[in-house]
N, C-alpha and C positions, 0 to 999 in steps of 0.2 A: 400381532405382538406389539409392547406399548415402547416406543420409541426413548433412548435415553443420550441423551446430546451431552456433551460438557464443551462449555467455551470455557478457555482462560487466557488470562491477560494478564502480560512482567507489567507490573507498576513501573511508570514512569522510569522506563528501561533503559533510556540513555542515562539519566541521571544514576541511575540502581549501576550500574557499569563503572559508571567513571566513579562510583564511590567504591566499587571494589579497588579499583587500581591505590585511589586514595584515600583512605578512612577520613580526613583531616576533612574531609567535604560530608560527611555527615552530620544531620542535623542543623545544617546552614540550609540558606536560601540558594538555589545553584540552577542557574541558565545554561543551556546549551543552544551553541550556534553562532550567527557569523558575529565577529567582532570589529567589522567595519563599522562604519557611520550609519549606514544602510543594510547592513546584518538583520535576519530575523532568526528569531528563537525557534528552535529545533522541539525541543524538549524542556520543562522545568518541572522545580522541587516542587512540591507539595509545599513547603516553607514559602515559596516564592507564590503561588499559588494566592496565598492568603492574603497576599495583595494586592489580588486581582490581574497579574503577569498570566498569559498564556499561549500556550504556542501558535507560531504565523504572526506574533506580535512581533512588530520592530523590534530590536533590541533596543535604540534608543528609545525607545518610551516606555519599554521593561524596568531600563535602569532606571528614567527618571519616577518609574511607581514602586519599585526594589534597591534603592542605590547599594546596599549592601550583600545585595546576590553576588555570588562568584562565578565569573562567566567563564566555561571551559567548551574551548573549538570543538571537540565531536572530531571523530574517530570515524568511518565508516565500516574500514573495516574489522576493527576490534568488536563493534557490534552484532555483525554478521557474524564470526568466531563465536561470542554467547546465544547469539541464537539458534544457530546449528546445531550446536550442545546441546540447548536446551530439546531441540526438534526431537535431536538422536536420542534422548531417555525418553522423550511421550514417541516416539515408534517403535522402541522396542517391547512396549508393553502394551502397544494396545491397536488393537484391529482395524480401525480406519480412521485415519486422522486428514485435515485439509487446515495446510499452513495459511491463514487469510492477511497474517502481513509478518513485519521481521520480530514483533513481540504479541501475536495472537492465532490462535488456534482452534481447531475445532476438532470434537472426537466426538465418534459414533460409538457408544461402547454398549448397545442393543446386544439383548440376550448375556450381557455377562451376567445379569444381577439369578441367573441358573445356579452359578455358581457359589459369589459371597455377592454384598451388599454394591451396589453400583458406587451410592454412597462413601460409604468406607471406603469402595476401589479409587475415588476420585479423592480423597482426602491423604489417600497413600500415596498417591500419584506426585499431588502440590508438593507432600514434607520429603518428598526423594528428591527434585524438582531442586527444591530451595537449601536442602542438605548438600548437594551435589554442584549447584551451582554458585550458593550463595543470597542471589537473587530471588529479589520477596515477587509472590504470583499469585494472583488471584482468579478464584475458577465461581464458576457456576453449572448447576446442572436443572435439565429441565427435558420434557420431551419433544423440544426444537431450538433449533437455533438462536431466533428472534428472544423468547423468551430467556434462553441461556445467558446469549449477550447482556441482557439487561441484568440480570439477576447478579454479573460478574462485576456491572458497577457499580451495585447498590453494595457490594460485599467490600469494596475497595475501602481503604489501602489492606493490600496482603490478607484478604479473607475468604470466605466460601460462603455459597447459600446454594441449596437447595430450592424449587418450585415442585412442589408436588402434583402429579396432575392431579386435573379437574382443580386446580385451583391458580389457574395461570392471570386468569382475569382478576379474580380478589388483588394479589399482587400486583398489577399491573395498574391496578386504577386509579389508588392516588400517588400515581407520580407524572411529574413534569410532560408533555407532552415533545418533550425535548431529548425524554428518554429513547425515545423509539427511534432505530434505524430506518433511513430514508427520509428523515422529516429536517429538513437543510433550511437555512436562514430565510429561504422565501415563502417555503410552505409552514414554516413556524409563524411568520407575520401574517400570510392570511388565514389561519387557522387564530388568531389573537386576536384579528379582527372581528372575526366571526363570536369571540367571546370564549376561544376552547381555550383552557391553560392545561387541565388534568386530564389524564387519557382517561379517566371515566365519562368524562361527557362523550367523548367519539363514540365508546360502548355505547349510548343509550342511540345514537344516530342512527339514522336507517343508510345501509351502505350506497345507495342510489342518490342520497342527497353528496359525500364525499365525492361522489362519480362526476355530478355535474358541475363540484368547486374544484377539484383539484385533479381530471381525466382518470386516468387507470391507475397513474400513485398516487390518487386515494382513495382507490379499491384497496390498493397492495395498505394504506398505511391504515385502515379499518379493519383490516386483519389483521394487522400485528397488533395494534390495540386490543383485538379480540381475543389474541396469543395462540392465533392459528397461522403457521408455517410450516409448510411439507418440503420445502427445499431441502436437499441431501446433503450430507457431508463429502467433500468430492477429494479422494484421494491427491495428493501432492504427485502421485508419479501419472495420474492423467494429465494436468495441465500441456500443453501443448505450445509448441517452438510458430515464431514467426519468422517470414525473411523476404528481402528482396535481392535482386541483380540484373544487373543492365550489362547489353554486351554491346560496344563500341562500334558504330558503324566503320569509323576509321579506326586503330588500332593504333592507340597514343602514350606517350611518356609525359604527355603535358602535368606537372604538380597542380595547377588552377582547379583545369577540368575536373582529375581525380578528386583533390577536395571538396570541390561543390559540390562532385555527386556523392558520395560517403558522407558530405552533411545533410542534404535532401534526403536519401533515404532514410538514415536516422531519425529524421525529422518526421517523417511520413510513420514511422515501424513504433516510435514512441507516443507519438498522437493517436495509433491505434489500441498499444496499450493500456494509456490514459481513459481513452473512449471504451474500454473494455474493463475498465477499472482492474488492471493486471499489473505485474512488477516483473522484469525479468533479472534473474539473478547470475546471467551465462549469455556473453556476445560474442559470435565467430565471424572473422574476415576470411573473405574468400578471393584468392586473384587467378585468372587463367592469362599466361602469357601470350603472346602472337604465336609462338610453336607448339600450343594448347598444351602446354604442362600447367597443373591446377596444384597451388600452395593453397593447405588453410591453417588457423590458426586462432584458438579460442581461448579466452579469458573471464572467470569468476570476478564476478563486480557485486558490492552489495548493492539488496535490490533496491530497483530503483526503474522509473518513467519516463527521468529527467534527459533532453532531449541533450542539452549542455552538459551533463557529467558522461551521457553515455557518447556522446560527439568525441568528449577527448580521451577515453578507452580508446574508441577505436580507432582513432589517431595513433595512439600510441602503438597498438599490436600493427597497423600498417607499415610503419617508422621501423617496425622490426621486421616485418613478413616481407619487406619489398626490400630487397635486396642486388637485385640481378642487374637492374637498371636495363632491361629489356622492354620495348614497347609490350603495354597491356591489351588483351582483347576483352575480359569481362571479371567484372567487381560486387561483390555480395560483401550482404552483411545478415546476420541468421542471429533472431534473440533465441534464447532456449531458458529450460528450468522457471520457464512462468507460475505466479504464485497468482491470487487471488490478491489484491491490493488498494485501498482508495488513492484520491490523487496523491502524489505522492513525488515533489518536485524535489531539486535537491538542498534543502534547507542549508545547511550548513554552510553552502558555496552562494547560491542565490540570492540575489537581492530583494526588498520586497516589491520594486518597481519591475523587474524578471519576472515575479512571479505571476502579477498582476497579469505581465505582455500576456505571457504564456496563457493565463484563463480566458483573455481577452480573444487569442486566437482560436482557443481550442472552441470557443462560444460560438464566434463565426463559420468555423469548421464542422461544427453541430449544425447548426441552420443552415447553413450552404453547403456545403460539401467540404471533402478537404482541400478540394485544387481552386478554392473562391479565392484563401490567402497563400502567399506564401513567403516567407522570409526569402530578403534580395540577395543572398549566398547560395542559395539554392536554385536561382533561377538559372533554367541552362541551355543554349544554344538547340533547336529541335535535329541541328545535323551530326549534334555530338553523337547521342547514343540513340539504341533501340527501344527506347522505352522501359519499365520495371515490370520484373517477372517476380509478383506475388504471390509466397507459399505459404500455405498455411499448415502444420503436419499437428 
């Protein structure tokens, strides 16, 4: 049976957000993100766009290419509220969806087109979509992902396109080599060097010459030039919860101790995130006292990676959940409601020297392991505790 995928993507969905709340921001130039000195942009207008402003750019040197953009702080969670909306009208109409971040989507909707036109179904889909929400969305349909994705940005702002099969590759060929998922600033330069700009020249390659420049992601990125991907759409209620907890060889009320280790594991549970290219959108603390009575206590956070937004959640649900002032014997903390997500730090809050640290470590932790670095908050005495009990459900 011949495969029928739909991605769709909210246009520049913070910006599409914050102009619902305020019409007075449409059709201006409009930054989202930090408005420190050292702020970077979260999200921007398409207005803003045009001159050359783009997100993970400093703000200061947005403004100095934008001066007359309107920079609004971002909201995380008003965003997460539109995007949940949006989730709940694409599940209720349709058979298998996978949330891949907080403004995109994926749908499996194989074997509808028995009934009316896939087509049509995916066009009825958007105008309910953007009737119901407000917020402008752009979809694509194709019979894979890879190609869907693309198809959904060539359709942008607020449009649709169709790929018909057997005709993935005609589509695919004269465009950017920039288009394709997977292909990231380093593999863009030596693919530039090599003289590729248009993904039709990768077509005409033999996929053994990609193999020896670029290892097995440039097998994987010669197939999707080719607009062959069999990757499945993966339901949002498989993704699966992570956690850790250390039990206290002594059995302590010390605040130092407890902090260091609720930031070490955080630190450890969101670098595996990161390295998993996941988002969790649901954090639970866990405390077992000295006379093993077990509180726990969880909170919906939008999603997010970030080791520093999700440190001070759980900060905070402890401040609430620790109450007793009773020595502790053992301390968890449990992501859950994991989504599919690229990196995905916390813009809004972060600086772009954070953000930098953060890639810097995660790069060492790639090559080495993760216990090669570790931030000095997280270093902890070997007689404190028993070590972490890592689960994976």
């Amino acid at each position: 049976m011949e495969r029928h995928i739909v991605h769709c993507d909210l246009d520049t969905f913070f910006v599409s957000v914050e102009r619902l709340i305020n019409s007075s921001l449409v059709g201006k130039p409009v930054l989202i993100g930090g408005t420190g000195d050292r702020g970077v942009v979260a999200s921007c207008s398409y207005e803003a766009r045009k001159f050359g402003v783009h997100a993970a750019m400093p703000m200061k040197l947005a403004l100095r290419m934008c001066p007359e953009a309107t920079v609004v702080r971002g909201d995380h969670d008003l965003y997460s509220k539109y995007s949940n909306t949006v989730t709940q009208i694409i599940e209720e109409i349709t058979p298998v969806v996978e949330k891949a971040s907080i403004d995109e989507h994926y749908l499996d909707i194989t074997g509808m087109d028995k009934f009316f036109g896939c087509w049509k179904w995916t066009q009825e889909l958007r105008h309910k979509i953007i009737k119901e929400t407000g917020l402008p969305i752009s979809f694509g349909l194709s019979v894979n992902k890879t190609v869907s994705k693309i198809a959904t940005g060539e359709a942008k702002p607020c449009g649709e396109k169709q790929v018909n099969s057997g005709t993935e590759k005609t589509f695919l060929a004269p465009l950017s080599i920039r288009k394709i998922p997977m292909v990231g600033e380093k593999s863009y330069l030596t693919l530039r060097n090599m003289g590729i700009s248009q993904i039709m020249t990768l077509q005409q390659m033999e996929v053994f010459t990609m193999r020896r420049v670029l290892g097995e992601n440039g097998v994987s990125i010669w197939n999707k030039a080719n607009g062959q991907d069999n990757s499945p759409v993966v339901p949002f209620r498989e993704q699966k919860s992570m956690s850790k907890e250390t039990t206290f060889q002594v059995d302590t009320i010390d605040m130092d101790i407890l902090r260091r280790t609720l930031v070490a594991m955080v630190d450890e549970l969101s670098y595996d995130l990161r390295a998993q290219q996941k988002l969790t959108g649901c954090i639970t603390l866990k405390l077992r006292y000295s006379n093993f009575d077990t509180h726990t206590q969880q909170l919906s956070i939008p999603y997010s990676n970030s080791d520093r937004l999700i440190t001070e959640k759980v900060m905070e649900l402890f401040k609430k959940l620790y109450s007793r002032r009773m020595l502790i014997r053992l301390i968890g903390v449990k992501f859950s409601k994991l989504i599919q997500g690229a990196y995905q730090v916390d813009i809004f809050n972060d600086t772009q020297e954070e953000i930098s640290l953060m890639q810097a470590i995660d790069n060492i932790r790639n090559r080495f392991g993760v216990n090669y670095i570790k931030k000095g908050i997280c270093l902890l005495d070997d007689k404190v505790g028993g070590g972490y009990d890592a689960q994976f459900a």
